[in-house]
Biopython code that builds the backbone (N, CA, C, O; Angstrom):
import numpy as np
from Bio.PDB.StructureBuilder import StructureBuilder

atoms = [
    (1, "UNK", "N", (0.820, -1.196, 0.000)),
    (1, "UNK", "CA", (0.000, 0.000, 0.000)),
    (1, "UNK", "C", (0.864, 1.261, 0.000)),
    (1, "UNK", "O", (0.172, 2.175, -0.449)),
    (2, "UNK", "N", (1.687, 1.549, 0.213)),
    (2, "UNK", "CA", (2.710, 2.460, 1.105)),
    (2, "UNK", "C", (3.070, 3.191, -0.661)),
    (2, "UNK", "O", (2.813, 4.285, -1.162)),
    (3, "UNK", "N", (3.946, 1.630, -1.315)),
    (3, "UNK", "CA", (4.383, 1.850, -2.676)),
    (3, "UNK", "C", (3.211, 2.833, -3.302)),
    (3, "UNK", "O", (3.353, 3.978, -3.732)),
    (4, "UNK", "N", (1.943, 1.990, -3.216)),
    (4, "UNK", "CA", (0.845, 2.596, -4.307)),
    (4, "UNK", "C", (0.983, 4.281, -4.033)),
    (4, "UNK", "O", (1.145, 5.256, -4.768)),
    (5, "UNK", "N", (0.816, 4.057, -2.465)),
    (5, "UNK", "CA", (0.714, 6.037, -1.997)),
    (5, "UNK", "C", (1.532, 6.800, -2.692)),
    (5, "UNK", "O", (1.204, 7.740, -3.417)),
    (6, "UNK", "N", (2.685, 6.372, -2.463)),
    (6, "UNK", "CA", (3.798, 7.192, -2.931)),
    (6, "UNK", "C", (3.880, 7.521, -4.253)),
    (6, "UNK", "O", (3.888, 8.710, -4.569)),
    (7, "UNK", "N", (3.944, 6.617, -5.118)),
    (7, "UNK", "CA", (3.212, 6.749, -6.235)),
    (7, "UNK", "C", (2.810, 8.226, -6.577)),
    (7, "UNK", "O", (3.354, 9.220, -7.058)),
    (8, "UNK", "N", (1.621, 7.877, -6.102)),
    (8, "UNK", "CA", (0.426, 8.759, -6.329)),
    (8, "UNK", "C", (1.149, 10.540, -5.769)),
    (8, "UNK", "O", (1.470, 11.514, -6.450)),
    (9, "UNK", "N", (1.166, 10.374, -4.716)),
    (9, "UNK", "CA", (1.860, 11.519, -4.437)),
    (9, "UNK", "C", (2.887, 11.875, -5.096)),
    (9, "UNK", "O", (3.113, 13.081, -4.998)),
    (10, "UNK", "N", (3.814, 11.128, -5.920)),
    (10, "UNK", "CA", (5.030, 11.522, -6.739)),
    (10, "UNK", "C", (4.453, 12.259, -8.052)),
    (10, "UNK", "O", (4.863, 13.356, -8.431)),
    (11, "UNK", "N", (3.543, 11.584, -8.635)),
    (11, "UNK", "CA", (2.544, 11.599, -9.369)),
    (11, "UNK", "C", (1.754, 13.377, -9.411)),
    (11, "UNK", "O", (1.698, 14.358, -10.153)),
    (12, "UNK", "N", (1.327, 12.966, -8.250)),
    (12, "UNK", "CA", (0.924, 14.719, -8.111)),
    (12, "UNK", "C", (2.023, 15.962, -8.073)),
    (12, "UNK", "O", (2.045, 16.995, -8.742)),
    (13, "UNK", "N", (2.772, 15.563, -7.218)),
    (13, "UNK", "CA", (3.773, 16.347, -6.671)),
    (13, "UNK", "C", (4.626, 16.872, -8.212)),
    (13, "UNK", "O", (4.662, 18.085, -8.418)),
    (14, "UNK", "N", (5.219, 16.018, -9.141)),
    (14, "UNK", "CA", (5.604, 15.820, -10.086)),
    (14, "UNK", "C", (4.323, 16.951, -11.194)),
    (14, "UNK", "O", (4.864, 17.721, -11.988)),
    (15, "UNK", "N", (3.074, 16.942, -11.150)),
    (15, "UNK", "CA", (2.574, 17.615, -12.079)),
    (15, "UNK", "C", (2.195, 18.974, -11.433)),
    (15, "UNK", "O", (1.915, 19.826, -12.277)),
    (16, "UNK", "N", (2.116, 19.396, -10.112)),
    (16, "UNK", "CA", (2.611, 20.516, -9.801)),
    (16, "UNK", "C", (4.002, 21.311, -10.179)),
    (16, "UNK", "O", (3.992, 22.483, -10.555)),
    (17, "UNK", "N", (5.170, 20.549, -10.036)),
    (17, "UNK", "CA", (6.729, 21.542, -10.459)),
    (17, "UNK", "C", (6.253, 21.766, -12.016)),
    (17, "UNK", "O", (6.555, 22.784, -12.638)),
    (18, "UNK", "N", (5.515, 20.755, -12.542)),
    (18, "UNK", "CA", (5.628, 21.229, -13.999)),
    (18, "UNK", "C", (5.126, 22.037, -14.861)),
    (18, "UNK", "O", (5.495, 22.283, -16.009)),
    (19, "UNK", "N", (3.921, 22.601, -14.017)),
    (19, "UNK", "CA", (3.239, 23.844, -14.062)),
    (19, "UNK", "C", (3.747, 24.818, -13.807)),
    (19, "UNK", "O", (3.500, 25.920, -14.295)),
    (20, "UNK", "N", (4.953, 24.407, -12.573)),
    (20, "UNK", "CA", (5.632, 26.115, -12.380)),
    (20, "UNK", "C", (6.382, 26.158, -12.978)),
    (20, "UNK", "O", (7.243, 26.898, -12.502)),
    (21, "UNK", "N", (6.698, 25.690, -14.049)),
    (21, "UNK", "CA", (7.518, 25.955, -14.830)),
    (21, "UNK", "C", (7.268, 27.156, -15.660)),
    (21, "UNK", "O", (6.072, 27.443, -15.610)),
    (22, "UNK", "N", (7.967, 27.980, -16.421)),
    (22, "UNK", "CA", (9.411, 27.894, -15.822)),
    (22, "UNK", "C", (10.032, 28.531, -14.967)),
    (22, "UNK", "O", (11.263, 28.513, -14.988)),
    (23, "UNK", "N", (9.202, 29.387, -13.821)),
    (23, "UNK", "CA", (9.387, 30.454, -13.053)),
    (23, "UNK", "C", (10.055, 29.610, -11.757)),
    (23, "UNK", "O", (10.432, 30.162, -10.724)),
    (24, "UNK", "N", (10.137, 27.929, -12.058)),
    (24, "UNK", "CA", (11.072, 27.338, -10.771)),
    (24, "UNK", "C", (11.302, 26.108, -11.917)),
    (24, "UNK", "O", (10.610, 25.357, -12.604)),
    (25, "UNK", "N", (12.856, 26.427, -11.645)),
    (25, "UNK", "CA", (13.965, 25.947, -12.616)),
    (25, "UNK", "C", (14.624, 24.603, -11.558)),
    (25, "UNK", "O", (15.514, 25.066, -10.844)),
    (26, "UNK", "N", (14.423, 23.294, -11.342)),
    (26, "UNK", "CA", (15.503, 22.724, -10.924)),
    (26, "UNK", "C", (16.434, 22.062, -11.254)),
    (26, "UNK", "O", (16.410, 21.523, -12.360)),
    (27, "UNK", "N", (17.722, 21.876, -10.247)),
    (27, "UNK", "CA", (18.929, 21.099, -11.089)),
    (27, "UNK", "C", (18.474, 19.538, -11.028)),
    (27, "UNK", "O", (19.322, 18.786, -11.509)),
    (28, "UNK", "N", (17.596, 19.060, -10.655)),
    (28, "UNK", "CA", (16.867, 18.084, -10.802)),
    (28, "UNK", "C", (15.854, 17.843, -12.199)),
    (28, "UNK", "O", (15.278, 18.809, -12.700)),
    (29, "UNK", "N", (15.714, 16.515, -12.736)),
    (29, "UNK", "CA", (14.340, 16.580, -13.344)),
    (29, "UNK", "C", (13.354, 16.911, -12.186)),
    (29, "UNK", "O", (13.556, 16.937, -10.972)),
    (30, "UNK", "N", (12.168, 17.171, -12.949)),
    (30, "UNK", "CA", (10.987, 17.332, -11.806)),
    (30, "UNK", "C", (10.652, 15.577, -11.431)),
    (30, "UNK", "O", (10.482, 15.390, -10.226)),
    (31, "UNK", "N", (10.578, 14.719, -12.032)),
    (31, "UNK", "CA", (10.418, 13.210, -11.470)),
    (31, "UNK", "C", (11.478, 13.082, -10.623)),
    (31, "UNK", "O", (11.446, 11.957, -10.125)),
    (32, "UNK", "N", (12.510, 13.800, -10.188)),
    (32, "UNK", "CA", (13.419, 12.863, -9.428)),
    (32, "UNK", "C", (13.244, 13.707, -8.674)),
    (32, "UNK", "O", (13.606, 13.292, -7.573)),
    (33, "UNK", "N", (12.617, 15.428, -8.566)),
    (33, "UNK", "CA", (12.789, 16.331, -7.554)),
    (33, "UNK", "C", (11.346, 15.741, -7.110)),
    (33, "UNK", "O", (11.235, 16.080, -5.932)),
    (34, "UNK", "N", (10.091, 14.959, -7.522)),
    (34, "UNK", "CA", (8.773, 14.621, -7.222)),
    (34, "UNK", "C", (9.141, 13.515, -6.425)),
    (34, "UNK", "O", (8.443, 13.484, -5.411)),
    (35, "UNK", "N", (10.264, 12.257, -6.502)),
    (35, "UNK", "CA", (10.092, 11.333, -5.631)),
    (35, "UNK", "C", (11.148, 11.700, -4.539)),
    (35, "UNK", "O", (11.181, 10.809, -3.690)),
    (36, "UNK", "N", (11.944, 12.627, -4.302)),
    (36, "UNK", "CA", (12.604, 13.392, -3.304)),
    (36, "UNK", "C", (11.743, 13.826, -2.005)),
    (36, "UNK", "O", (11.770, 13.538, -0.809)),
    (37, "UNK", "N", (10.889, 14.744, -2.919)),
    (37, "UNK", "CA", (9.561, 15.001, -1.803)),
    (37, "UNK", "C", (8.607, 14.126, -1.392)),
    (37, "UNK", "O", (8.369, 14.138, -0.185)),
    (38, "UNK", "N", (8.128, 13.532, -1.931)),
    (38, "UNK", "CA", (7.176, 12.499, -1.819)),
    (38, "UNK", "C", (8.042, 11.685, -0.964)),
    (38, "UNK", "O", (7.185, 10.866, -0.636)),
    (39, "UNK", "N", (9.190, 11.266, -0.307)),
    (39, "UNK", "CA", (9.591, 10.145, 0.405)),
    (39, "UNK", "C", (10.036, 11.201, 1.726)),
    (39, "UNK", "O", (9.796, 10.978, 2.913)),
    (40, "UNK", "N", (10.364, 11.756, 1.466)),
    (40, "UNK", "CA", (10.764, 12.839, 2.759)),
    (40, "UNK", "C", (9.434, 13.383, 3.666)),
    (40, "UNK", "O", (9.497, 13.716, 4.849)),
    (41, "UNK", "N", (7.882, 13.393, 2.585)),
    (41, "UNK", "CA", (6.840, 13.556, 3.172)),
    (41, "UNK", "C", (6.085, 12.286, 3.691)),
    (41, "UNK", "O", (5.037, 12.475, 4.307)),
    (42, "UNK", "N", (6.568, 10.899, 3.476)),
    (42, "UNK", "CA", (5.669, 10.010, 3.730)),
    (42, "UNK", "C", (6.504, 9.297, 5.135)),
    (42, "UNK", "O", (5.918, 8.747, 6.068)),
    (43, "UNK", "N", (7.844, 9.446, 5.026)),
    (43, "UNK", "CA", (8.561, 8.647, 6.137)),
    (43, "UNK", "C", (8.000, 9.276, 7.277)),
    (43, "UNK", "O", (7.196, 8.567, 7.881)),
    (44, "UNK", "N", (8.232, 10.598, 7.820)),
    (44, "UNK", "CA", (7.718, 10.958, 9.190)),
    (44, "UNK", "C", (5.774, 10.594, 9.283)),
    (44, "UNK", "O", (5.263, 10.323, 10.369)),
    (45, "UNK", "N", (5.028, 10.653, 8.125)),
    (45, "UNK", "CA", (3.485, 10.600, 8.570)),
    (45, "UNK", "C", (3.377, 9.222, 8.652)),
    (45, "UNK", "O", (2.348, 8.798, 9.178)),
    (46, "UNK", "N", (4.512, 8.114, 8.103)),
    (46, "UNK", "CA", (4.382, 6.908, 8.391)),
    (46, "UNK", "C", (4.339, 6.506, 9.505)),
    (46, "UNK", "O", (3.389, 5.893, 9.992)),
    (47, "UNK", "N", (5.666, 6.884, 10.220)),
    (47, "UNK", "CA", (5.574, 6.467, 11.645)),
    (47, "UNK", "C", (4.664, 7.748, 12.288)),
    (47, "UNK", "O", (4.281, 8.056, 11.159)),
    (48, "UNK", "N", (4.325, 8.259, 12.725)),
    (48, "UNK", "CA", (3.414, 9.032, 13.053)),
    (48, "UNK", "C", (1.782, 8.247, 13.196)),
    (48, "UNK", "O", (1.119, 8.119, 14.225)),
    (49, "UNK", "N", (1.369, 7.716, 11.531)),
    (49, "UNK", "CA", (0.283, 7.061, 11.441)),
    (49, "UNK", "C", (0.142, 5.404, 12.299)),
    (49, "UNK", "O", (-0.881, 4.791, 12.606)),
    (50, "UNK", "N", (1.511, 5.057, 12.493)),
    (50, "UNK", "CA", (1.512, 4.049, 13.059)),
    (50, "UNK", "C", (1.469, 3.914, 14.775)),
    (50, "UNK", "O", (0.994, 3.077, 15.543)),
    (51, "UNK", "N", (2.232, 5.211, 14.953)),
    (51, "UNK", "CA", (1.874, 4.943, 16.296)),
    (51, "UNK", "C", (3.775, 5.117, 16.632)),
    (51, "UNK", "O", (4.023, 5.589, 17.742)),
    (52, "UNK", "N", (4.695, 4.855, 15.973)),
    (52, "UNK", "CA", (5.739, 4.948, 16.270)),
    (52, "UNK", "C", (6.707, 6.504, 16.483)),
    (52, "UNK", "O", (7.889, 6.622, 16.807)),
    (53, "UNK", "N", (6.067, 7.168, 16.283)),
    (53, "UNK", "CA", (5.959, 8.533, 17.201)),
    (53, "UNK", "C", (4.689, 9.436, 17.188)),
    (53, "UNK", "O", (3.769, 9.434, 16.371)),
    (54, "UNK", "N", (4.887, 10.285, 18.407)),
    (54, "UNK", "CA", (3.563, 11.049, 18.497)),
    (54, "UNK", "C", (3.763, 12.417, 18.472)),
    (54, "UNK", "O", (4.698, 12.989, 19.033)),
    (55, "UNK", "N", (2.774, 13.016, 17.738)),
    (55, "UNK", "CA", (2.471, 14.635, 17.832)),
    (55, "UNK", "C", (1.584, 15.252, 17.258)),
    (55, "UNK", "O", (1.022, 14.775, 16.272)),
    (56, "UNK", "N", (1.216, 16.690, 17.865)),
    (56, "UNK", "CA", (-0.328, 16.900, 17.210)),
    (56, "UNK", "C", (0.027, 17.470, 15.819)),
    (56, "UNK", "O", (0.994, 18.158, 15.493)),
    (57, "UNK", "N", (-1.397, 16.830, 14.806)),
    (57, "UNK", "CA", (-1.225, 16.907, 13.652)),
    (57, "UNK", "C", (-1.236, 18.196, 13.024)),
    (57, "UNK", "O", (-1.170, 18.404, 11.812)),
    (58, "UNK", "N", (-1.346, 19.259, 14.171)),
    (58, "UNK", "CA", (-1.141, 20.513, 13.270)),
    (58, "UNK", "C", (0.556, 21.109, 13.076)),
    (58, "UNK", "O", (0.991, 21.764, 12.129)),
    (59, "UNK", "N", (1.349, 20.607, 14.382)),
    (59, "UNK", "CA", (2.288, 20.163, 14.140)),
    (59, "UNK", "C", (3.304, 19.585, 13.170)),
    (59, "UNK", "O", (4.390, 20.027, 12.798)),
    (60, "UNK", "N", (2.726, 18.607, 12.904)),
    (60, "UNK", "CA", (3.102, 17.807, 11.841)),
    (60, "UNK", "C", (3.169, 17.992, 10.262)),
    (60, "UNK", "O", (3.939, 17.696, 9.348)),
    (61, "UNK", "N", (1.743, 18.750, 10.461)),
    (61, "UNK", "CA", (1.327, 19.715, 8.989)),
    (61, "UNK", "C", (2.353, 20.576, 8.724)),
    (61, "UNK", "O", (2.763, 20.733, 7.574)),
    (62, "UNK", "N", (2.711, 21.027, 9.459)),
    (62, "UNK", "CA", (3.879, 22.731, 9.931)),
    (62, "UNK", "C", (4.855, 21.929, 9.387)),
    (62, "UNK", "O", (5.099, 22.131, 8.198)),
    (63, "UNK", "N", (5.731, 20.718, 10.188)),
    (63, "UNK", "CA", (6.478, 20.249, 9.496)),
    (63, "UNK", "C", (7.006, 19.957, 8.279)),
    (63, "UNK", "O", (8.049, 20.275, 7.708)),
    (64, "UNK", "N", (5.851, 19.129, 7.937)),
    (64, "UNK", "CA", (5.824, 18.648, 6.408)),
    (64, "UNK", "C", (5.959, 19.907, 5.410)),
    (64, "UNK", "O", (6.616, 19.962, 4.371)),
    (65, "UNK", "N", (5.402, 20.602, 5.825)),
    (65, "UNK", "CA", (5.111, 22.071, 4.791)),
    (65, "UNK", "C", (7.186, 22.365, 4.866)),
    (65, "UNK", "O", (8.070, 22.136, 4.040)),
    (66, "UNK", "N", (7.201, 22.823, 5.972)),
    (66, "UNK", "CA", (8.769, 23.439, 6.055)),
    (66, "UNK", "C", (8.937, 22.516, 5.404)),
    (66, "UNK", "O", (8.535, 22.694, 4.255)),
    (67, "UNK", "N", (9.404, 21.459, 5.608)),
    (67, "UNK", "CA", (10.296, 20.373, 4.896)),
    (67, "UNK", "C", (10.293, 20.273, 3.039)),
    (67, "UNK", "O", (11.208, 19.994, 2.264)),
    (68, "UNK", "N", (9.228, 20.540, 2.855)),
    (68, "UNK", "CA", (9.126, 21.011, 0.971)),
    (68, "UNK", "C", (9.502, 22.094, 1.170)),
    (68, "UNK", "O", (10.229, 22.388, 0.221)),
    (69, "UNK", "N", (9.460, 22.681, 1.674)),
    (69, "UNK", "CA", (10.040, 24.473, 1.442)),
    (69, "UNK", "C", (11.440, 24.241, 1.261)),
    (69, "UNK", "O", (12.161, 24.580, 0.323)),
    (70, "UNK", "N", (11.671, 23.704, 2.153)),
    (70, "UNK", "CA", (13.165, 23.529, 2.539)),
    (70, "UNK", "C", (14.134, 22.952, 1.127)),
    (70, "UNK", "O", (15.098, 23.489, 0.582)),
    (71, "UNK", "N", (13.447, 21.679, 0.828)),
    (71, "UNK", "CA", (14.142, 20.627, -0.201)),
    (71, "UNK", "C", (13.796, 21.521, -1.509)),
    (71, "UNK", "O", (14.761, 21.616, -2.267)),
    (72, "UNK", "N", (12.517, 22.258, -1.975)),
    (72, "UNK", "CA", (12.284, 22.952, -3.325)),
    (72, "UNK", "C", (13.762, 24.065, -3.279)),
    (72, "UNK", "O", (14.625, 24.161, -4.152)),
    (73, "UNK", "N", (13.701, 24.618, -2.309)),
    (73, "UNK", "CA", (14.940, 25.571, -2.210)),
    (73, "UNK", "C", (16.210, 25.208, -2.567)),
    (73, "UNK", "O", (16.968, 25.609, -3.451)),
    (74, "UNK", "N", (16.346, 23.978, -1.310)),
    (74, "UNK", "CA", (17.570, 23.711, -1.785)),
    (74, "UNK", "C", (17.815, 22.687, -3.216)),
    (74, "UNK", "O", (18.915, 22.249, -3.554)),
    (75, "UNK", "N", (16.600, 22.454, -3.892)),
    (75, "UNK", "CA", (16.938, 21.970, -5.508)),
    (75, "UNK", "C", (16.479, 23.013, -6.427)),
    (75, "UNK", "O", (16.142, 22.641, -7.551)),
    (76, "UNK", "N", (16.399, 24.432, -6.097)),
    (76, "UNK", "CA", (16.534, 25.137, -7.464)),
    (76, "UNK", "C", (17.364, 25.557, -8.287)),
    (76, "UNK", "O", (18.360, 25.775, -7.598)),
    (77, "UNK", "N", (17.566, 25.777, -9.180)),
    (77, "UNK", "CA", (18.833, 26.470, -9.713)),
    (77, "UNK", "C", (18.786, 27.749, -9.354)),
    (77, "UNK", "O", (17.808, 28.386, -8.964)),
    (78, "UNK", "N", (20.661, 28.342, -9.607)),
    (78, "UNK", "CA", (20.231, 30.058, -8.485)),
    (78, "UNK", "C", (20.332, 30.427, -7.352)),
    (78, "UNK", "O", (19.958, 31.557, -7.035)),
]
sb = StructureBuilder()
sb.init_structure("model")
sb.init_model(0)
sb.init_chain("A")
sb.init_seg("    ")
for serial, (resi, resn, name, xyz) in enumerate(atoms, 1):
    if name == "N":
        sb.init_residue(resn, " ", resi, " ")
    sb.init_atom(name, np.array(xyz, "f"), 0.0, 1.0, " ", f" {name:<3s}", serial, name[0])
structure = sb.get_structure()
């Protein structure tokens, strides 16, 4: 199941950069900058969803958000 998610989210994630194009340029393709994010966003809500750490989900939201901020930045060109 995990695979299928990710997927899907790469999937999305991937046809978002390609819309911003070209006003966000990365030194990445966008498929390899889409499964970058997509695995960096699913590892912490994994354990989270499981029970193998805890915190409130608005929290977590905050996180996840910084954390694409963070990785789009540091893969743009510029």
């Amino acid at each position: 199941m995990r695979r299928h998610s990710v997927a899907v989210l790469v999937r999305l994630i991937q046809e978002r950069l390609r819309a911003a194009r070209p006003r966000l340029t990365l030194i990445v393709p966008p498929r390899l900058a889409a499964i970058q994010l997509a695995e960096a966003l699913f590892a912490p809500l994994t354990a989270w969803l499981t029970g193998e750490a805890e915190c409130p989900a608005t929290h977590l939201a905050r996180a996840l958000r910084a954390t694409c901020v963070a990785l789009l930045g540091a893969l743009r060109c510029g």
